[in-house]
C-alpha distance (Angstrom), angle and dihedral (degrees) to the residues before:
residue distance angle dihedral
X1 . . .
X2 3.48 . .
X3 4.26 121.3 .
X4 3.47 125.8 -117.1
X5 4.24 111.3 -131.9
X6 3.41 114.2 -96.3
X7 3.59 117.8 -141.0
X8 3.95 93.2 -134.6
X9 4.01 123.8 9.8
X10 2.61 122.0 -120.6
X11 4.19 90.2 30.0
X12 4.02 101.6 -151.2
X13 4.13 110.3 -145.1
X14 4.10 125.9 -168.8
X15 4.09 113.3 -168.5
X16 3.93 91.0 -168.7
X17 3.95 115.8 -168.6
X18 3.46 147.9 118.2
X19 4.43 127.1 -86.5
X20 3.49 105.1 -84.6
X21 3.91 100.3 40.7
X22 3.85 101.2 86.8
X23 3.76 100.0 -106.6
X24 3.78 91.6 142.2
X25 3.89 85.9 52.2
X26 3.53 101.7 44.9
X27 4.13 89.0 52.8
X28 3.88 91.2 47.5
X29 4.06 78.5 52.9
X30 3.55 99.4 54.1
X31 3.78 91.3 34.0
X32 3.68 92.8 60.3
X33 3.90 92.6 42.1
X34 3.72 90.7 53.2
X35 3.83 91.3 53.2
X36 3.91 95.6 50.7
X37 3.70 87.3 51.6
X38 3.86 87.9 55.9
X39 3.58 106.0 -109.6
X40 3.76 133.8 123.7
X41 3.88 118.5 -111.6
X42 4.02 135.2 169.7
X43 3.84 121.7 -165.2
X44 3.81 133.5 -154.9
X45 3.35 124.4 -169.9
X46 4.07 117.6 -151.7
X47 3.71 115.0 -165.4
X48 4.12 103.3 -170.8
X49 4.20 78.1 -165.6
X50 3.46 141.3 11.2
X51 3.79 97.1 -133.8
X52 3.76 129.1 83.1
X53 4.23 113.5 -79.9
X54 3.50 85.7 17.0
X55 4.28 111.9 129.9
X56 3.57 115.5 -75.5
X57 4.13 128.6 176.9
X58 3.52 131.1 167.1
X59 3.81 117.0 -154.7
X60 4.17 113.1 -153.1
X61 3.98 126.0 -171.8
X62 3.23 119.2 -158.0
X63 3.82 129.8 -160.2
X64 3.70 146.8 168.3
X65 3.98 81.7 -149.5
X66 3.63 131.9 73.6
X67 3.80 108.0 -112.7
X68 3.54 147.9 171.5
X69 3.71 112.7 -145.7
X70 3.46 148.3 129.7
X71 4.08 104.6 -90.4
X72 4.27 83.6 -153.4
X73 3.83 102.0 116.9
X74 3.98 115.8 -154.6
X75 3.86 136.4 -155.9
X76 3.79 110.2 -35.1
X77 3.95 96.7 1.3
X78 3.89 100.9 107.2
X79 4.13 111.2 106.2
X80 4.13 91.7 -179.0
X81 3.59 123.9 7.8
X82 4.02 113.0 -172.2
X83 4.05 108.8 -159.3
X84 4.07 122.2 -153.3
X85 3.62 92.2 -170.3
X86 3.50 116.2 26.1
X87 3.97 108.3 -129.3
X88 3.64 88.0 44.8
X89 4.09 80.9 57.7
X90 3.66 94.1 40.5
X91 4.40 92.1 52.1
X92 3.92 83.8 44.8
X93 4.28 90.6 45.1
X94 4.18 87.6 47.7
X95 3.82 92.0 47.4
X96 3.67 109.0 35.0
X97 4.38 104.9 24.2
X98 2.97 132.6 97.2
X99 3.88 137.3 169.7
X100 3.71 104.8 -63.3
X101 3.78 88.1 42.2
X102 3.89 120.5 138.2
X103 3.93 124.4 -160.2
X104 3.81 144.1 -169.8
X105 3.43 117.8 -165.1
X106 3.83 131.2 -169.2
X107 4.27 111.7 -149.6
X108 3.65 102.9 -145.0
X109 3.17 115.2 104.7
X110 3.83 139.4 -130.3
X111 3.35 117.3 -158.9
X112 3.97 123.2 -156.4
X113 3.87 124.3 -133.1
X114 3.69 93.0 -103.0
X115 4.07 88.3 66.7
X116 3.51 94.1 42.2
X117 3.11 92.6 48.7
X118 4.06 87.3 47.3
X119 3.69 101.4 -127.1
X120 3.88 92.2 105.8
X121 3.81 128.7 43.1
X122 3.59 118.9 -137.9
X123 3.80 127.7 -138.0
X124 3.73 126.8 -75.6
X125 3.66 95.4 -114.0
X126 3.89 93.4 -143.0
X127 4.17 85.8 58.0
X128 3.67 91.3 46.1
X129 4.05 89.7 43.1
X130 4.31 85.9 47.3
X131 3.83 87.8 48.8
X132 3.72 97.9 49.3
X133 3.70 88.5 51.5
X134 3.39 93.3 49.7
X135 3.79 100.6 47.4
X136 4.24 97.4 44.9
X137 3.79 126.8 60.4
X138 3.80 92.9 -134.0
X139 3.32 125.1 21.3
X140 4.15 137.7 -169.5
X141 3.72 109.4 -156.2
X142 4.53 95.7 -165.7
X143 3.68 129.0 -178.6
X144 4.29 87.2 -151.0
X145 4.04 93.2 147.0
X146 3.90 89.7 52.7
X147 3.74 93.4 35.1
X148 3.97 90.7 49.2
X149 4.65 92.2 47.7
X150 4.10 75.8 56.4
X151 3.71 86.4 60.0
X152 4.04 90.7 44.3
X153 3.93 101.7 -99.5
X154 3.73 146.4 47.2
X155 3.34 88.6 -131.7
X156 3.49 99.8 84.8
X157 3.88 93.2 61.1
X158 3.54 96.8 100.6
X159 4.34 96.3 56.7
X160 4.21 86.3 40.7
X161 4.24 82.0 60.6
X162 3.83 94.3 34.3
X163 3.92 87.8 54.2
X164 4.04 86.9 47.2
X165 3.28 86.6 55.9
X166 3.52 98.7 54.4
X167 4.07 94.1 34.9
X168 4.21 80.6 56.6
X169 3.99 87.6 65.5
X170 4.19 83.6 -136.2
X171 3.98 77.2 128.9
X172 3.74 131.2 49.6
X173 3.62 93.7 -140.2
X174 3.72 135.1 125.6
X175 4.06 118.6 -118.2
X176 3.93 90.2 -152.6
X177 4.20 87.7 60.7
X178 4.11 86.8 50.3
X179 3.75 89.7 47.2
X180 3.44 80.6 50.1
X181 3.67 98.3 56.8
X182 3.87 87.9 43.6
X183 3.52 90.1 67.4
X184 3.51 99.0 46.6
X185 4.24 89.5 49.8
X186 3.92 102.0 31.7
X187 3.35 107.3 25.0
X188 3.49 100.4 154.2
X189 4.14 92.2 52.0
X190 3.55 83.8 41.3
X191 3.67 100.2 122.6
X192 4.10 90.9 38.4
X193 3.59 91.6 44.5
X194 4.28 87.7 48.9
X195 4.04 92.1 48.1
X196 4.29 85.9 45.7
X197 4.16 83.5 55.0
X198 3.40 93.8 54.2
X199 3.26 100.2 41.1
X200 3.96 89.6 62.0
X201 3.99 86.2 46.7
X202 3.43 88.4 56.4
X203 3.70 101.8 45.5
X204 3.77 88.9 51.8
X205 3.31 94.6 60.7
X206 3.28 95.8 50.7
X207 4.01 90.1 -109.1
């Protein structure tokens, strides 16, 4: 199979979230996709806690090279960082961006114990929407949490923002290989989880 350029090799990837979102899944996605399509690709998962809505990002290389590496990305590295909640994106953004940075950012919220709880305030979303913007070369502001309830679940969040990704062109991959892998992983969802993917497509592209 041949391999697409990549703009930058190794391409550096954050999925930043919180437990219970399906960050894990959505870098086993891309991880498998990027394999099919013949490149080389190491994954680390980084759980901030163990416990359900606590911090969760998955760092992804991504080469045309074989490589042995350490997939952990430090300050600056990140070439696309796609966030599931946004202030999980924006901490990730601040940390790991840098001028050439592109992000994707889902606008539901997730909000931790300590603002449930109401000993913390959480971010005006507008402010954290104005600093993403402000930090990331390109950005993709998507409704993916309110798009996927359309569909009839939350759950399919995490494909609406993996097929923004791809509709964004910040990867040179092909969205018939990750419908592909969707059938071989959810292949009772399948035609959900297909209509979720191009959904995302379509919302990056301003369709």
């Amino acid at each position: 199979m041949s391999v697409r350029e990549l703009r930058k090799d190794p391409l550096n990837i954050i999925i930043a979230g919180v437990g219970g979102q399906g960050n894990v899944f959505m870098s086993f996605l891309i991880g498998k996709v990027v394999m099919k399509s013949g490149y080389s690709v190491t994954i680390f998962d980084n759980y901030g806690a163990s416990q359900r809505l606590g911090a969760v990002a998955s760092h992804i290389k991504i080469s045309k090279e074989h490589f042995n590496t350490s997939p952990l990305l430090h300050g600056g590295d990140a070439d696309i960082i796609v966030g599931i909640e946004p202030v999980e994106l924006l901490r990730n953004l601040t940390r790991f961006g840098n001028p050439e940075v592109i992000a994707i950012m889902n606008t539901r919220p997730v909000y931790p114990i300590g603002v449930i709880s109401g000993e913390l305030d959480y971010p005006n979303l507008n402010t954290v929407i104005q600093a993403i913007r402000r930090l990331s070369a390109q950005s993709w502001i998507i409704h993916a949490t309110d798009e996927a309830l359309k569909l009839g679940n939350p759950i399919y969040t995490n494909v609406i923002l993996l097929g923004a990704l791809l509709g964004s062109n910040s990867l040179p991959l092909e969205r018939e290989i990750l419908e592909a892998v969707l059938k071989e992983e959810l292949p009772k969802a399948f035609d959900m989880n297909v209509a979720a993917l191009h959904k995302g497509w379509n919302l990056a592209r301003g369709q």
